[in-house]
C-alpha positions as MATLAB code, in Angstrom:
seq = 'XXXXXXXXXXXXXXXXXXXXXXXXXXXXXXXXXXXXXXXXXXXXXXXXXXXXXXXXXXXXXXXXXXXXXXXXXXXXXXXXXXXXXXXXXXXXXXXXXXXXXXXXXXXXXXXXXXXXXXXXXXXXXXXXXXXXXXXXXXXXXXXXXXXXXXXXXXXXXXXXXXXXXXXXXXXXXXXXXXXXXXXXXXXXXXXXXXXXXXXXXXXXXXXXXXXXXXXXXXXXXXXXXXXXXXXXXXXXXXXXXXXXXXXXXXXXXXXXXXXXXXXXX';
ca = [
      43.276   50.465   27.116;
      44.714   53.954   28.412;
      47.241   55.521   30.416;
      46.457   57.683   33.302;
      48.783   59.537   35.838;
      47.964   59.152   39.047;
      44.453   59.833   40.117;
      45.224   61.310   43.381;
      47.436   64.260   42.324;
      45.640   67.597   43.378;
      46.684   70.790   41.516;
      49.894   70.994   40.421;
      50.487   73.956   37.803;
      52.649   72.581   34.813;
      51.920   68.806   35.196;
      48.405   67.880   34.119;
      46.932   64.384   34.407;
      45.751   62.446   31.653;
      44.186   60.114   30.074;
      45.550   58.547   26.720;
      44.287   56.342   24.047;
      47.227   53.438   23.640;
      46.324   52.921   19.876;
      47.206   56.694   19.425;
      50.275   56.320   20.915;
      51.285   53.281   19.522;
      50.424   55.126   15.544;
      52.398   58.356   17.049;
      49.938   60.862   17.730;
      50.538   62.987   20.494;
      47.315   63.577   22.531;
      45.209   63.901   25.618;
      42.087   63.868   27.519;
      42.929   66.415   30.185;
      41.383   65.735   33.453;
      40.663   68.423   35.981;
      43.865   68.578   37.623;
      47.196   70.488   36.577;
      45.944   74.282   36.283;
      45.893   77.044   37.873;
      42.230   78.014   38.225;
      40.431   78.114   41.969;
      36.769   77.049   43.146;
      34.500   75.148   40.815;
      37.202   75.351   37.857;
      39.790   74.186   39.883;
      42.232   73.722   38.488;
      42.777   72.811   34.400;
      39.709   74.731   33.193;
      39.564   75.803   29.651;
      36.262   77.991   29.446;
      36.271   81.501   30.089;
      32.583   81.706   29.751;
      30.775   80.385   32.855;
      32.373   82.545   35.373;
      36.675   81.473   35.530;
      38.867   84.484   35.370;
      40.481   85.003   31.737;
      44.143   84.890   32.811;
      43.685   81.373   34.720;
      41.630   80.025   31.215;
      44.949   81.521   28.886;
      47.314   80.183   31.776;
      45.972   76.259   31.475;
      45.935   76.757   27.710;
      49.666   77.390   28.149;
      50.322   74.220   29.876;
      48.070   72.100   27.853;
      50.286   73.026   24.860;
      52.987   72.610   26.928;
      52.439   68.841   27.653;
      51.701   68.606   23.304;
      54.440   69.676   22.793;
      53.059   72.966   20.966;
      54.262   76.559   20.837;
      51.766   79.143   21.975;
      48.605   79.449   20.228;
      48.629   76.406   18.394;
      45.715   74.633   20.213;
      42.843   75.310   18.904;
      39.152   74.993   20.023;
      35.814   76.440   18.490;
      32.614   77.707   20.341;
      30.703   74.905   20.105;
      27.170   74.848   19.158;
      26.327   71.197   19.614;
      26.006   71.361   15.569;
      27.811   69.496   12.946;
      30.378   72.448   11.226;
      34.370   71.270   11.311;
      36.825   73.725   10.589;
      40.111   73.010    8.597;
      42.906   74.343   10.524;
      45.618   75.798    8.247;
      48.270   77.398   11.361;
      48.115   80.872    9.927;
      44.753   81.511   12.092;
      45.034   83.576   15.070;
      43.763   81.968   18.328;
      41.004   84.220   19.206;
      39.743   83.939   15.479;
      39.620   80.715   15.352;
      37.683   80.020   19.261;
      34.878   82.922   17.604;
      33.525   80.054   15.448;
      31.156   77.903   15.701;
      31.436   74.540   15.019;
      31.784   70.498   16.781;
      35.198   69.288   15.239;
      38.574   70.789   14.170;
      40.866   68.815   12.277;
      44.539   69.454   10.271;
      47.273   67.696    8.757;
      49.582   70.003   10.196;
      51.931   68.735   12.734;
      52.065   72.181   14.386;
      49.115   72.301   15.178;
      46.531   71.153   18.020;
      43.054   70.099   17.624;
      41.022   70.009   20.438;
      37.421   70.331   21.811;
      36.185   71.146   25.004;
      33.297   69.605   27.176;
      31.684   68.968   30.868;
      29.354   65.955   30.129;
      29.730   65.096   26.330;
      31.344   62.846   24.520;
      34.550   63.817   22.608;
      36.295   61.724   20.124;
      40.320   62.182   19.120;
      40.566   60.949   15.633;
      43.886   59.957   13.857;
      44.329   58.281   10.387;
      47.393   56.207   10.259;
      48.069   56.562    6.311;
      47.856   60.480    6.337;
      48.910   61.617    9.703;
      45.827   63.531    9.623;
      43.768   63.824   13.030;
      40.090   65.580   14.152;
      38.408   66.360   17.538;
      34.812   65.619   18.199;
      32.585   67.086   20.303;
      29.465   64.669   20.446;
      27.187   65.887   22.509;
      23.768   64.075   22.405;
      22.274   67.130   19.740;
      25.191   67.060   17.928;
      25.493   62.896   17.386;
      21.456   63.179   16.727;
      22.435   66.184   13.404;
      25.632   63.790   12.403;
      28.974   65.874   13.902;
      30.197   62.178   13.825;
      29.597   61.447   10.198;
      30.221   64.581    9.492;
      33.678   65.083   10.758;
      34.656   61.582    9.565;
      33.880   62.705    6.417;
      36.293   65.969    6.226;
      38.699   63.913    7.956;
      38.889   61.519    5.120;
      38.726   63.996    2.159;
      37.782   61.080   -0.056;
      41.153   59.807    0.620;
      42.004   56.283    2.162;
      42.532   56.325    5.306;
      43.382   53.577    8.551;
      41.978   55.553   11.128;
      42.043   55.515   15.109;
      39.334   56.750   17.099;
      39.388   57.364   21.189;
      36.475   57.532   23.082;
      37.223   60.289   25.685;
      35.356   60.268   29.757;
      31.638   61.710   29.332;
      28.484   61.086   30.786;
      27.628   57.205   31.071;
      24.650   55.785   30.958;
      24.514   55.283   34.817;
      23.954   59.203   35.197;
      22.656   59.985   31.733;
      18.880   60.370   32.731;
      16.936   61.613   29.861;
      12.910   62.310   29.063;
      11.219   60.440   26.642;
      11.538   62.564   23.774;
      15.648   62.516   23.927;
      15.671   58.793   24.394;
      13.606   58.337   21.042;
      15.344   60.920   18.582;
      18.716   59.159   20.232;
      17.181   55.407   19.498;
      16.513   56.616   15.926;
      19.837   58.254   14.972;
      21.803   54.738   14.779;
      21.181   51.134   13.683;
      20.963   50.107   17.465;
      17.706   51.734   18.047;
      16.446   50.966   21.421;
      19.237   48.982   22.585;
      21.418   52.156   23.356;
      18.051   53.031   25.988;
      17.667   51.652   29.140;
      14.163   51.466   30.576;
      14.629   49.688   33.582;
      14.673   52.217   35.760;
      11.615   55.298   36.344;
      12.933   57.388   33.555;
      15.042   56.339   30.418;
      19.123   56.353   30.498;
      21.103   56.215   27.141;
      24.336   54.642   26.662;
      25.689   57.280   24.787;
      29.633   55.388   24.747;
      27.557   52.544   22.925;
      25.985   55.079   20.089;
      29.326   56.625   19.629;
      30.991   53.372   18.891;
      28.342   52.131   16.833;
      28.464   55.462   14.879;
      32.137   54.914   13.966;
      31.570   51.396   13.294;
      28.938   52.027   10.571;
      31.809   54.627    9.338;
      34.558   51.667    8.817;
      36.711   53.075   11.481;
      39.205   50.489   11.816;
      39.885   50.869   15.322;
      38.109   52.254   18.463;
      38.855   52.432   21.908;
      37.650   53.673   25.059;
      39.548   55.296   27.916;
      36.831   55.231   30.114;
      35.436   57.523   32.590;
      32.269   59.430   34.113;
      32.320   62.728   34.257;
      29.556   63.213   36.961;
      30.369   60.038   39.115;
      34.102   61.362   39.052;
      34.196   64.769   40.665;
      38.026   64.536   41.960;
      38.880   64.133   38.147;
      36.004   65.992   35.727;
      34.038   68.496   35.359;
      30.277   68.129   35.028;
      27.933   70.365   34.165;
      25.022   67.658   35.019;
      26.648   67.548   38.173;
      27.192   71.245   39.164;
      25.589   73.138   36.848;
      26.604   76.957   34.708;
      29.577   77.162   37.613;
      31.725   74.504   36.662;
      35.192   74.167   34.432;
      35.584   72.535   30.997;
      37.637   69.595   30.230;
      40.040   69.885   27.234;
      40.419   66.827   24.769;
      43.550   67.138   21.804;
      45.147   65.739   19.101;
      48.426   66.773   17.010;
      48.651   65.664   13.567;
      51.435   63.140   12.834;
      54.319   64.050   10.156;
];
């Protein structure tokens, strides 16, 4: 189902370990769902942390974009992320756009055609979803956080993705919160029940407050969407600590993982 470098390698600046989707590879498309190790950032966002905002120094965050473009095989500045809202927005990436333009916006998915260029999202609990369409060469990145599945960023990226084209695509499930730590009040577990045709199934109620299977309402979200094929890499973020970052787990003062596609020519 994936390919992951070995789990015990500790900080190693150039070399990050990854996890990969082997549908993705097999169509061609170059990406990865970065773990935690291969940067060059200290403490709580040790080491390949990609958010500037919750405390990491800005030279460490620009040095582990460096070598996450590095191991896609892109030139500097071509992996892009937005700040992320937990809405439904995608930006079109054209490769004119500066960097620090582009990470100013908010929005839940990029997505291009252009082989140049990197899509990727960023998160420390959520779900992400790499998205390539065999026919066009076209990919997206998701960033499905609970909110943002609830307001559509799935259907809504989907739909960008395919331009009212016909597409084959390939979606990877990236590491997030499972439902063995996602512990949520009532409320949550209800507008999550009511966003997909599983309803309550995604909720789990046997325990003193509700946990939602938030892999399951991702999958069944692309499903409903035709997406030909789906896989999971696997992977909890807050039962993992030697490999992700969790923000469930260690609150503001904590890194974010990267996820990224490159379109296909």
């Amino acid at each position: 189902m994936f390919h992951c470098y070995p789990k015990g390698v500790q900080t190693d600046s150039g070399k990050p370990t990854i996890l990969q989707s082997s549908a993705l590879l097999k169509a061609g498309f170059r990406h990865a769902f970065f773990t935690r190790h291969g940067g060059v950032s200290e403490g709580p966002f040790g080491s390949l942390n990609l958010a500037s905002n919750t405390g990491d120094e800005l030279a460490n965050v620009s040095a582990n974009r460096r070598i996450a473009e590095k191991a896609l095989g892109l030139a500097a500045d071509k992996l892009y992320f937005l700040s992320q809202v937990h809405g439904v927005h995608s930006v079109e990436l054209l490769g004119g756009e500066a960097f620090q333009q582009v990470v100013r916006i908010e929005g839940d998915a990029t997505l291009t055609g252009l082989a140049e260029v990197g899509c990727g999202v960023r998160s420390a609990d959520c779900g992400t979803i790499l998205v390539g369409d065999e026919r066009s060469g076209r990919v997206a990145a998701i960033h499905a956080g609970w909110r943002g599945v609830v307001l559509g960023v799935i259907e809504t990226a989907i739909q960008a993705l395919r331009a009212n084209r016909p597409s084959q695509l390939i979606a990877a499930l990236g590491p997030h919160i499972q439902r063995c730590c996602f512990e949520v009040g009532d409320d949550v577990a209800q507008q999550l029940a009511a966003c997909s045709s599983l309803g309550q199934a995604v909720v789990d109620r046997s325990r003193a407050r509700p946990h939602v299977d938030l892999r399951r309402l991702m999958r069944s979200k692309l499903e409903a969407l035709d997406v030909q094929t789906i896989e999971d890499v696997g992977g909890c973020t807050v039962c993992e600590p030697s490999l992700y970052f969790s923000f469930r787990r260690d609150g503001q003062a904590s890194g974010r993982l990267l996820s990224a596609i490159v379109a296909r020519n």
